[in-house]
C-alpha positions in Angstrom: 17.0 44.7 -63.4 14.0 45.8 -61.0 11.9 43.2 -59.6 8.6 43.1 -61.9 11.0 43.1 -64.9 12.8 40.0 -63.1 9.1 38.6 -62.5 8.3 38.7 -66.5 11.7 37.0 -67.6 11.4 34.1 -65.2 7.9 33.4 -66.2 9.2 33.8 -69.8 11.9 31.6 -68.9 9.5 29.1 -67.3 6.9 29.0 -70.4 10.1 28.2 -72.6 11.5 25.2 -70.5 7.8 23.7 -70.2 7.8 24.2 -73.9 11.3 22.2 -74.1 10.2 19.6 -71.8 7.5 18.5 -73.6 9.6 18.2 -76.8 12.2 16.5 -75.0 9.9 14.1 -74.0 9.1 13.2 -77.6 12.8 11.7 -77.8 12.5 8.2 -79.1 15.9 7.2 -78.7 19.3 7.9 -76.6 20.7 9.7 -79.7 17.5 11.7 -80.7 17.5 13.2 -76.3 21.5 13.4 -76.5 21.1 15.6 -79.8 18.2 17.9 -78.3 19.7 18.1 -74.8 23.0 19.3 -76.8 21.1 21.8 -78.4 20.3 23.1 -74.9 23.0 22.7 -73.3 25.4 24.3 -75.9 23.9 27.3 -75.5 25.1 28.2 -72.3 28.5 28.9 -71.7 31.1 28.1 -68.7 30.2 30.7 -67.1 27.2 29.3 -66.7 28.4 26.6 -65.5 30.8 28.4 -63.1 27.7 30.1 -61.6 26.2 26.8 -61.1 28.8 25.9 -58.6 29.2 29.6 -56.9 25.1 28.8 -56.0 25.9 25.2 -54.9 29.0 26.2 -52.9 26.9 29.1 -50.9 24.3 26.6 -50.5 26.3 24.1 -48.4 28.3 26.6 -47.1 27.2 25.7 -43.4 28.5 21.5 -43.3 31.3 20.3 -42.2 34.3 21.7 -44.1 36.3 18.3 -44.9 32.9 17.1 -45.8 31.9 19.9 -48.0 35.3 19.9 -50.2 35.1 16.5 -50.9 31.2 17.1 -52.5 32.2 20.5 -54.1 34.7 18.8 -55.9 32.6 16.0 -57.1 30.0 18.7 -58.3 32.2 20.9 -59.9 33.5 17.4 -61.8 30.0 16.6 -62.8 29.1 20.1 -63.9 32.2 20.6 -65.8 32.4 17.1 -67.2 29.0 16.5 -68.3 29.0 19.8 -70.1 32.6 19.1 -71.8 31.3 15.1 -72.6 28.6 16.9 -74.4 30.5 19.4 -76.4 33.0 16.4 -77.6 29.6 14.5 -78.6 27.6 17.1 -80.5 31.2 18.0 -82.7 31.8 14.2 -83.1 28.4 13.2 -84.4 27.6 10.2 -82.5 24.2 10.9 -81.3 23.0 9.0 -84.7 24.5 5.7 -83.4 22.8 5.5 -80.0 19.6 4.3 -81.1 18.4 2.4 -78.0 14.5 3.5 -77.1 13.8 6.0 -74.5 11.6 4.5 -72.0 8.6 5.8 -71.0 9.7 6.2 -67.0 12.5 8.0 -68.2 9.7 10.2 -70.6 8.2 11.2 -66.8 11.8 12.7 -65.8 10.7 15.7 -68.0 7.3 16.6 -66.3 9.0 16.6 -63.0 11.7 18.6 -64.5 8.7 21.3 -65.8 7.4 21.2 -62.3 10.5 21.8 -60.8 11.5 24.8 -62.7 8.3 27.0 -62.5 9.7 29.3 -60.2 13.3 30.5 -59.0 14.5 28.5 -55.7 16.8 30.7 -53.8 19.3 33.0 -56.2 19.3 29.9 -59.1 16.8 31.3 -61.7 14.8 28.8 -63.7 17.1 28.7 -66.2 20.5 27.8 -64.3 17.9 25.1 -62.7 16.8 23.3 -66.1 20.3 23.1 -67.0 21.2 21.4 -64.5 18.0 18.8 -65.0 19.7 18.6 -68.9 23.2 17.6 -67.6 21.5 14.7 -64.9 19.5 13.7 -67.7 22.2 13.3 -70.4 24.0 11.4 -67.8 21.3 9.0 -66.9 19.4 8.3 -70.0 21.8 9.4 -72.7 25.1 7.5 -70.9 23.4 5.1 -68.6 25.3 7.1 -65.4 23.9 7.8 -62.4 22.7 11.3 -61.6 25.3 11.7 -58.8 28.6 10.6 -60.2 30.9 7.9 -59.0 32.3 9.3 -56.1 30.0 11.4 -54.5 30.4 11.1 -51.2 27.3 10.9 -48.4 27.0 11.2 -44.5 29.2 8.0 -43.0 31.5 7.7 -45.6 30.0 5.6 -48.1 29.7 6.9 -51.8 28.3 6.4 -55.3 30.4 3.6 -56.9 31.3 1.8 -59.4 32.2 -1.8 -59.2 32.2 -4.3 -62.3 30.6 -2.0 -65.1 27.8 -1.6 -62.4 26.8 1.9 -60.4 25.8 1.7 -56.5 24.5 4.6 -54.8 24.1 4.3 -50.9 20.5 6.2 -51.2 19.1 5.0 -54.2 16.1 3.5 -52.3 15.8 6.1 -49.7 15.1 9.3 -51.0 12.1 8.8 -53.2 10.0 10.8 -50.7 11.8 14.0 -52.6 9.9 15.5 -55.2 12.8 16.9 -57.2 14.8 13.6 -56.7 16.7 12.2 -59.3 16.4 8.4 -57.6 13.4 7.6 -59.5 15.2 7.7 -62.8 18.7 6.4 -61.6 20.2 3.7 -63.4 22.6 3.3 -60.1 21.4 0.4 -57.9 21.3 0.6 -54.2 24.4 -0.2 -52.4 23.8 -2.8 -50.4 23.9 -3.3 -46.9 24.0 0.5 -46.3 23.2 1.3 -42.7 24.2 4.8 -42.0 21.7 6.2 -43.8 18.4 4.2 -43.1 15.9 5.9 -41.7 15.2 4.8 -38.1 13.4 2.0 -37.5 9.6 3.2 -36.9 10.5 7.1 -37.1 8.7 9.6 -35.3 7.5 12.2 -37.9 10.3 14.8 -37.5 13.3 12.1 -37.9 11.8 11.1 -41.1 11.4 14.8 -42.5 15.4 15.0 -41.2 15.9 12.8 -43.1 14.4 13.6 -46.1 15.7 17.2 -45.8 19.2 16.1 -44.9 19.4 14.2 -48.8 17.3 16.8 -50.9 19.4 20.1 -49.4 22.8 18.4 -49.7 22.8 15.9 -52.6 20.1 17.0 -54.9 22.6 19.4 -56.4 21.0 18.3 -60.2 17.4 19.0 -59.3 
């Protein structure tokens, strides 16, 4: 498809997911999101979802390899997962019985969401981009999971876990400088004691962007 024609279907594709993210904000409850995100999300198909982890995979292509099979295959659960858990829910019918209210922080996921999809980022069009924003945000505010699913693993060895019905993620507190962050909206608390990845204690200006960098380009993988 040449460029200009590519140009017109993204900012089609953009005016559409604006559109959606506004009604998705109108959700009142968990079962009301769950059914619209289904809605969404049904319409793509697993090879959607398959591209969604060829552009992940390229994008973290240059970390260290041990590392970098250990988060693929995390993503690749949460991508696959997320989308299956939704299938099985929209054919059972149970969105009617979650009736717990949406909050209104969690109503501010979906204007960052519209923000964030505006424009392609790399080779992930705005499409393959809002998906990925619907399956984070059926797993936080429709299941109460974290964004980054038990397991993940970050820098130092520490991962998200789960430990008596709760969620712990090691950067829960620490990456809120990110615009496209899902942290806000978690429902994981902070691990505690988490040391590896503080940032230093009084940063210069360029150890604190590292930082930041280091945690958007290699675990915002939903957003």
């Amino acid at each position: 498809m040449p460029d200009h024609q590519n140009k017109v279907k993204n900012s089609t594709d953009c005016g559409m997911i604006a559109q959606q993210c506004r009604e998705l904000k109108k959700a009142k409850t968990r079962g009301e999101l769950g059914e619209h995100i289904s809605s969404l999300v049904l319409c793509h198909s697993p090879v959607d979802i398959l591209q969604m982890k060829q552009n992940f995979n390229h994008r973290i292509q240059d970390i260290d390899p041990g590392y970098r099979d250990r988060l693929c295959e995390k993503v690749t659960e949460h991508l696959v997962g997320t989308w299956q858990r939704i299938r099985r829910a929209h054919q059972q019918g149970t969105f009617g019985t979650l009736q717990d209210p949406i909050t209104e922080q969690e109503r501010k996921y979906w204007d960052m969401v519209a923000d964030q999809c505006r424009e392609c980022v790399g080779n992930e069009s705005p499409a393959l981009r809002f998906l990925k924003y619907l399956l984070s945000g059926y797993s936080m505010f429709v299941l109460y999971e974290p964004g980054h699913p038990a397991g993940t693993p970050f820098p130092g060895g520490d991962s998200v876990r789960l430990s008596e019905g709760i969620y712990y993620c090691p950067v829960r507190e620490k990456a809120d400088d990110v615009d496209a962050a899902l942290c806000p909206f978690c429902p994981a608390l902070q691990t505690p004691e988490v040391g590896y990845l503080k940032p230093p204690v009084d940063p210069s200006m360029h150890r604190k962007q590292d930082f930041i960098e280091h945690c958007h380009k290699y675990h915002n993988f939903n957003g």
